[in-house]
C-alpha positions in Angstrom: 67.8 82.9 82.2 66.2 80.8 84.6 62.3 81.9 85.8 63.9 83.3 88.7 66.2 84.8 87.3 63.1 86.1 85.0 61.1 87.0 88.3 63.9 89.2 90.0 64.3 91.0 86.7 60.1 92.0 86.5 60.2 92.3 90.3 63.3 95.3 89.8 61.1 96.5 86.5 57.4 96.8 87.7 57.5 100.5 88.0 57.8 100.6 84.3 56.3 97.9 83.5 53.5 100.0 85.4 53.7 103.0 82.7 53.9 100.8 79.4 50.8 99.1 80.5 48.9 102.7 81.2 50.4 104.0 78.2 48.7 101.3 76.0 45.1 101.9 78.1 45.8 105.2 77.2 45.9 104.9 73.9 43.0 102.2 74.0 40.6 104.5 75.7 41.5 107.5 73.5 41.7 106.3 70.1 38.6 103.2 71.3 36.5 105.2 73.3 37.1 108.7 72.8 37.2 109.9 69.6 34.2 111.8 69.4 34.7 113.8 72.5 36.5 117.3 72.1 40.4 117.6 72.0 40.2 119.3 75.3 38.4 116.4 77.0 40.3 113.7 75.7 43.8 116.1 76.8 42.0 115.8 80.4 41.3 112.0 80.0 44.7 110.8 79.3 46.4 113.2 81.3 44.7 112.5 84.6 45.0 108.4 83.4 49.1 109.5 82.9 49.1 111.0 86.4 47.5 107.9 87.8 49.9 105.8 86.4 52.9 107.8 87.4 51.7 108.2 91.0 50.9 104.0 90.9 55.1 103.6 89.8 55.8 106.2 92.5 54.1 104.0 95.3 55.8 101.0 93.8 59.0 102.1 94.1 58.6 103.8 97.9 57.0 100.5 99.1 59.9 98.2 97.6 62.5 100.4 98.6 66.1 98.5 99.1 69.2 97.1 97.0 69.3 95.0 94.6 70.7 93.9 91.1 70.0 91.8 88.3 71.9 90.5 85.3 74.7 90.3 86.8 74.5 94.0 88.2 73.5 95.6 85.1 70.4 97.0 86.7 70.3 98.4 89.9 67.9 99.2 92.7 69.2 101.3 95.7 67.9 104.2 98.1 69.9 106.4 95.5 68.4 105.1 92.3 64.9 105.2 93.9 65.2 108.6 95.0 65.7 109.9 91.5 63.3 107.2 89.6 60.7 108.6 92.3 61.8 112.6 91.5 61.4 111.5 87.3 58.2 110.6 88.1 56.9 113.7 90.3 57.8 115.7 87.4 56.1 113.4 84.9 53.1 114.3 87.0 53.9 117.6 87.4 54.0 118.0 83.3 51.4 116.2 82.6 49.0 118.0 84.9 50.4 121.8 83.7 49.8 120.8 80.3 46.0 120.5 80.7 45.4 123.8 79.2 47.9 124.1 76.7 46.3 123.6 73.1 49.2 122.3 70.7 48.1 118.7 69.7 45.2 117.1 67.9 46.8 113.8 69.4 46.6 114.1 72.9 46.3 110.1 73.7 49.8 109.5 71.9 51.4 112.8 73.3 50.6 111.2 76.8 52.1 107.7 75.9 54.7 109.0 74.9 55.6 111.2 78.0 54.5 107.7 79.5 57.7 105.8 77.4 60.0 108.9 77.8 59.5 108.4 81.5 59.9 104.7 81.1 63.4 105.5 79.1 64.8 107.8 82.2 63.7 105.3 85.2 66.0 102.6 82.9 68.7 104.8 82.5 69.0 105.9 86.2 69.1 102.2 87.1 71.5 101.1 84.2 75.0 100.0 84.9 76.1 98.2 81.9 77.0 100.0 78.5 74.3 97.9 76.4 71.1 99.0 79.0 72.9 102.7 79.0 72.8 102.8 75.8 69.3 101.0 75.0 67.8 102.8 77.8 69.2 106.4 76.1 67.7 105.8 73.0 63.9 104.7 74.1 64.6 108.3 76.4 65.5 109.9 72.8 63.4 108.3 70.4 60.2 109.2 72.7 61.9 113.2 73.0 62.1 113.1 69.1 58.9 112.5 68.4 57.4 114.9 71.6 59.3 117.9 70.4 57.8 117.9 67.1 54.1 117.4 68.0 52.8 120.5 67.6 52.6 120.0 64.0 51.3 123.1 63.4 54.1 124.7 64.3 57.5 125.3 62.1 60.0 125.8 65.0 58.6 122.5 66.7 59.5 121.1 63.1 62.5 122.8 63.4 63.4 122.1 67.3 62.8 118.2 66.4 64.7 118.1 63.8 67.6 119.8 65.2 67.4 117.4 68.1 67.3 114.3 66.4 70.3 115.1 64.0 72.7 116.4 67.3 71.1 113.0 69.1 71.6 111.0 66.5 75.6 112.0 65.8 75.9 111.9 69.7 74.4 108.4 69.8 76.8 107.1 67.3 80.1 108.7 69.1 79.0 107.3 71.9 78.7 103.7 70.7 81.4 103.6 69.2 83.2 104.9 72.8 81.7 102.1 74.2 82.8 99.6 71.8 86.4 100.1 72.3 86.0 100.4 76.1 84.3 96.9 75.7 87.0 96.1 73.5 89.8 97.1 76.2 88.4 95.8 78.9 86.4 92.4 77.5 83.8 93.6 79.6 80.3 95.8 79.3 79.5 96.1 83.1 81.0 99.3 84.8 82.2 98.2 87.8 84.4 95.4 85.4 85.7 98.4 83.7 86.6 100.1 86.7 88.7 97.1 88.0 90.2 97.1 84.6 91.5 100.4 84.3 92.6 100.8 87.9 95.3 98.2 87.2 95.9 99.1 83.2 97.8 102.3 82.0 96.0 104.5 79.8 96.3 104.1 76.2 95.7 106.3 73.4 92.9 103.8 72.5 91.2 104.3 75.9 91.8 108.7 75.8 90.0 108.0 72.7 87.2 105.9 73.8 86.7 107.8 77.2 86.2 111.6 75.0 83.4 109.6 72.6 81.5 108.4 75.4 81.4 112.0 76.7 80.4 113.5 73.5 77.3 110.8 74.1 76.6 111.9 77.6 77.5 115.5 77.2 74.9 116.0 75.0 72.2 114.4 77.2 73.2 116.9 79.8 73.9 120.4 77.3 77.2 120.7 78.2 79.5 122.6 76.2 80.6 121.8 73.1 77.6 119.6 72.6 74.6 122.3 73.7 73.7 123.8 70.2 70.7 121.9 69.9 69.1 123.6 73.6 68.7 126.9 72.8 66.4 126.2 70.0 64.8 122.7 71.0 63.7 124.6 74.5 62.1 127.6 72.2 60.2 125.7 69.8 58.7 122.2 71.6 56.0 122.4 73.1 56.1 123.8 76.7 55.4 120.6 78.6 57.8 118.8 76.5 60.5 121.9 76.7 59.8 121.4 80.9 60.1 117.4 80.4 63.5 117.3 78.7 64.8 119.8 81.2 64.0 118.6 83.8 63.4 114.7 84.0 65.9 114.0 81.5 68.8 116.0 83.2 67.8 114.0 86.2 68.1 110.7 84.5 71.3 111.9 82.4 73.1 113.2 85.8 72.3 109.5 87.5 73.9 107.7 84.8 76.6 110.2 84.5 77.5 109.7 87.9 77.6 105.8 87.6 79.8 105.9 84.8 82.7 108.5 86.2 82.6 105.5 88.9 84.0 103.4 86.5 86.0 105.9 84.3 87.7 108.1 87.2 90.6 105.4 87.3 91.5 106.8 83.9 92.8 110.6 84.6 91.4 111.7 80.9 88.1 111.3 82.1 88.3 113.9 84.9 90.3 116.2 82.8 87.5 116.3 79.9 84.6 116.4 82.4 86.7 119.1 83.5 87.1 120.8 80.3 83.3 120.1 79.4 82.2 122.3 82.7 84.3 125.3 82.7 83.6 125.8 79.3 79.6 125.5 80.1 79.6 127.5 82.7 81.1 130.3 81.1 79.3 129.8 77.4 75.9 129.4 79.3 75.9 132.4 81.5 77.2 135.1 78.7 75.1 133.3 75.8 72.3 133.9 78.2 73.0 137.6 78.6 71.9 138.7 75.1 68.8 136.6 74.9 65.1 138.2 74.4 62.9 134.9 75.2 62.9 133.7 78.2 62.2 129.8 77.0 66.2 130.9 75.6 67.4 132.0 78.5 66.6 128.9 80.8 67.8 126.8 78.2 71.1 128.5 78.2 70.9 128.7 81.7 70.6 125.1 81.9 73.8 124.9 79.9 75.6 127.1 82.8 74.0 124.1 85.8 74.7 121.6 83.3 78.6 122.9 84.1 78.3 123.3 87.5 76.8 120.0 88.2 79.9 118.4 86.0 82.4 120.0 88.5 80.4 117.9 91.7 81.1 114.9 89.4 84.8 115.3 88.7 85.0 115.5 92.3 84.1 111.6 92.5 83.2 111.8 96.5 80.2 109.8 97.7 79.2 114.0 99.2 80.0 115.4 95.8 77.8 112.6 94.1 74.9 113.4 96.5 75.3 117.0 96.2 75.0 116.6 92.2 72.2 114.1 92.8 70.1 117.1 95.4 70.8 119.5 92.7 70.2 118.0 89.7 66.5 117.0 92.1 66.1 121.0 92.8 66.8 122.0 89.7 64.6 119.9 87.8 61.7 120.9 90.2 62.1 124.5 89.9 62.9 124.5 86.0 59.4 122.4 85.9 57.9 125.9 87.6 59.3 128.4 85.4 58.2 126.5 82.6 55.0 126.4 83.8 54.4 130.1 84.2 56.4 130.5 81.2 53.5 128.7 79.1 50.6 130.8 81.0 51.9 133.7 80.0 52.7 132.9 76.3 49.3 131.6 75.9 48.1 134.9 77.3 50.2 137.0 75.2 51.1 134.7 72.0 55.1 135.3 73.2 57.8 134.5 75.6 59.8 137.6 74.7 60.5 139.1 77.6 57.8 142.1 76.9 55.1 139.3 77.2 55.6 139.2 80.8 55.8 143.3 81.5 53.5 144.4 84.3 53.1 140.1 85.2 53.1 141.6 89.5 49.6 143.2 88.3 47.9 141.2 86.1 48.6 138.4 88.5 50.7 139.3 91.6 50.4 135.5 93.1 51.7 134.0 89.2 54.6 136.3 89.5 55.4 136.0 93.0 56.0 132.2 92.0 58.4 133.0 88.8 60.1 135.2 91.7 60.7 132.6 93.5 62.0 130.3 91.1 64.0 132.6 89.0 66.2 133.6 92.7 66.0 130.1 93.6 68.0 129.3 89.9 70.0 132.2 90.3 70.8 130.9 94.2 69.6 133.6 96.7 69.2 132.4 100.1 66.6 130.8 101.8 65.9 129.3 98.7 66.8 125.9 98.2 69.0 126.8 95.1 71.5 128.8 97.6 71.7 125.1 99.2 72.4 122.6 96.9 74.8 125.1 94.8 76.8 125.6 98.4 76.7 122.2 99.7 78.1 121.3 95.8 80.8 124.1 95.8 81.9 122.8 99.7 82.4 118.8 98.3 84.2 120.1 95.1 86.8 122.0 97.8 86.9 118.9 99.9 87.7 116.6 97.1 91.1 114.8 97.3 90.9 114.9 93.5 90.7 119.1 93.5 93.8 120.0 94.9 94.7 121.4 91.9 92.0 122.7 90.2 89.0 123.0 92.6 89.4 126.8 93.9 90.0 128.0 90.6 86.8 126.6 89.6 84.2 126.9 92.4 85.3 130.7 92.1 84.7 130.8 88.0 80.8 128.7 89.1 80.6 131.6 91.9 81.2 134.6 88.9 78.8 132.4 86.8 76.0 132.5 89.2 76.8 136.3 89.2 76.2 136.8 86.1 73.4 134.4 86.2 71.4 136.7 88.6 71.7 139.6 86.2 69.9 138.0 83.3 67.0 136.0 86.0 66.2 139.7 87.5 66.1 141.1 83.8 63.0 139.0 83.7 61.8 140.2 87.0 62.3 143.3 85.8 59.6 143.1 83.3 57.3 141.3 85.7 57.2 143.9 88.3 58.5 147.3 87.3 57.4 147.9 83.8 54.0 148.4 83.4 52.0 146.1 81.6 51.2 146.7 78.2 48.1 144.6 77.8 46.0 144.8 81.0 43.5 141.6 80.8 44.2 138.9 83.6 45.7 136.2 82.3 44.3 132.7 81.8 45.0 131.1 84.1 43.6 127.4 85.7 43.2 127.0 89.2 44.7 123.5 88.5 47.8 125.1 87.3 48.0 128.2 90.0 47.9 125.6 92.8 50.5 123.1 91.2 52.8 126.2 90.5 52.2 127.5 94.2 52.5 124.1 95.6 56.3 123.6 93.6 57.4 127.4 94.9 56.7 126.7 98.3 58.2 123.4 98.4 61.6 125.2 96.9 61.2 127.4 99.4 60.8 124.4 102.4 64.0 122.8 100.8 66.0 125.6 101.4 64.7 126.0 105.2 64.7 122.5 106.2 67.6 120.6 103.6 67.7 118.0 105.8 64.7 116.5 104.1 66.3 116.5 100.6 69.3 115.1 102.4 67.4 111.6 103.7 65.5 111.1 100.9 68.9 111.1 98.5 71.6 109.4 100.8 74.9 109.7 99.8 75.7 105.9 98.8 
């Protein structure tokens, strides 16, 4: 590469180039300058030094916005790749700053790098358009998760969640390499708009049936799509709650951009579609009844998560430029409200030592303005109107319908998503049950920050403002 060629490439990669170098001054000032302070004050330190470094990448990329491409078009900068780098790092912030408070790690200058090089890993993979920097980008992403879900070493099921995690990641990792190796060896070719002109004009072989359901074993596990969700359910119980909040909602983010990019260049070949197909019926329904019988509510938004893991697949197998903006203003949403519910999720379990769904009776009275925020993004998940869940689940149902591609099959489904989110609202008000009909068994206020009330009140009412003005979600995530 020529130093041009070297220049265009930083000039694309400042924004996390940004975050590596606050990671390491992180780590610098914690382990150099703070090692005799308290755990709690060195938690504050690097967290506020995280945020400052996330919001610095955010104004980076909103100054610099346009399109643009390096290597040949293996990375990518467009209003649509900015949108979601910028979203992946409001909810960086957004974790970093709700995790003041929560005690789980004697490390806390090395849990913040890492959120730091996990945030790094998601801005590479939204902007990735080759196989090689999908699949390099994925692995920084997972090797950073790894590590986060298992740092609260005091705990077994963060052992447990970790390890889980890295075993379905690592088996996932290796189908989907090996996809990508044969698609590479079909086409001669690692770039994905190359491997879309390839198959348009090539039939499809058992080879490339082959390669196309690896490569979704490798992606659907990045989202929790069915069959490749076993590890959610328990990696969302026992990391950490900022980390639990981070993979749920950044990475879905990230995972949903790339996913998007690559039907591009697999929807020539009609297997694709039909196992994206496959992949969301089957998570819609498995997430929705599997999260009928749960008793934590960490377990029930994880297998929730699997049920809009399925109905964000159906926007995608619709391969419209409104269907791919629809999945994109979802997958936005519904990282921003999961990043709430998390949130009040780990005040009230450090309150009450659980997230059994008994931790949060009488919630309305020990604090009515903490549970009027899990009220409102609970409905907004479930998708009651005005919130902006109703708006992003109806505007994704509407492209689906006016897909060219879903003459066959899209009714059938948009009405099996509709009887999901049904059954969805039956499980979200089970919770809202506890919070504000049955009395409360312990009756201390909780501990709460006023850090944390005013992030969580700031995230509710900009769900609500979504779903009263979409317009705004609409400009910022154009539909390129």
């Amino acid at each position: 590469m020529t130093a041009a060629a070297y220049g265009n490439l930083f000039s694309i990669l400042w924004p996390e180039s940004i975050l590596e170098i606050v990671s390491l001054v992180i780590l610098v000032v914690d382990l150099g300058w703070m090692r005799g302070e308290t755990t709690a004050t060195r938690m504050r330190v690097a967290s506020l030094l995280g945020s400052i470094g996330a919001v610095l990448s955010f104004a980076w990329l909103e100054m610099h916005v346009g399109i643009a491409s390096v290597m040949g078009g293996a990375l990518v900068s467009s209003p649509t790749v900015v949108a979601a780098q910028s979203c992946i790092l409001i909810l960086t912030t957004l974790v970093l700053l709700l995790g003041l408070s929560v005690r789980f790690t004697r490390n806390p200058g090395e849990y913040v790098a890492l959120v730091l090089l996990a945030t790094t890993g998601m801005m590479l993979v939204a902007a990735a358009r080759d196989l090689l920097i999908i699949f390099v980008a994925l692995e920084m992403l997972s090797l950073s998760l790894y590590v986060l879900a298992a740092f609260a070493k005091d705990s077994a099921a963060s052992a447990e969640a970790a390890l889980k995690y890295y075993l379905f990641g690592g088996m996932s990792a290796a189908f989907m390499l090996f996809g990508f190796s044969y698609l590479y060896g079909l086409t001669g070719t690692t770039s994905l708009s190359a491997i879309a002109a390839s198959l348009a004009i090539a039939p499809l072989t058992p080879l490339a049936l082959v390669a196309l359901v690896l490569a979704a074993v490798g992606l659907g596990f990045k989202v929790a799509a069915v069959p490749f969700h076993l590890w959610a359910p328990d990696t969302y119980l026992g990391a950490p709650a900022p980390v639990a909040a981070l993979i749920a909602s950044g990475s879905k983010v990230a995972s949903f951009a790339v996913l998007i990019a690559v039907t591009a260049a697999l929807v020539p070949a009609w297997g694709w579609t039909a196992t994206l197909l496959c992949m969301a019926a089957a998570s819609i329904v498995l997430g929705n009844l599997s999260a009928l019988v749960q008793s934590s509510v960490r377990r029930i938004l994880a297998c929730s998560a699997i049920a809009h893991a399925g109905y964000m697949l159906l926007g995608i197998a619709a391969h419209t430029l409104a269907g791919d903006q629809s999945v994109m203003t979802y997958a936005v949403t519904y990282a921003l409200t999961t990043v709430g519910a998390f949130g009040v999720v780990a005040i009230v379990e450090r309150s009450a030592g659980s997230d059994r769904l008994d931790a949060f009776a009488g919630l309305s009275a020990r604090s009515p303005l903490l549970a009027a925020t899990l009220l409102v993004f609970l409905l907004s998940l479930a998708g009651i109107p005005p919130l902006v869940g109703f708006w992003v689940k109806f505007q994704m149902f509407a492209a689906v319908l006016r897909a060219p591609l879903a003459s066959g099959w899209g009714l059938g489904l948009v009405m099996l998503a509709i009887a999901g989110s049904a059954v969805s609202l039956y499980y979200y008000l089970q919770v809202l049950k506890r919070a504000y009909v049955t009395p409360a068994v312990i009756s201390a206020p909780l501990k709460v920050t006023r850090l944390e009330l005013f992030l969580l009140v700031a995230i509710a009412v900009a769900v609500v403002l979504l779903g009263i003005f979409p317009d705004m979600l609409m400009q910022w995530i154009p539909a390129v």
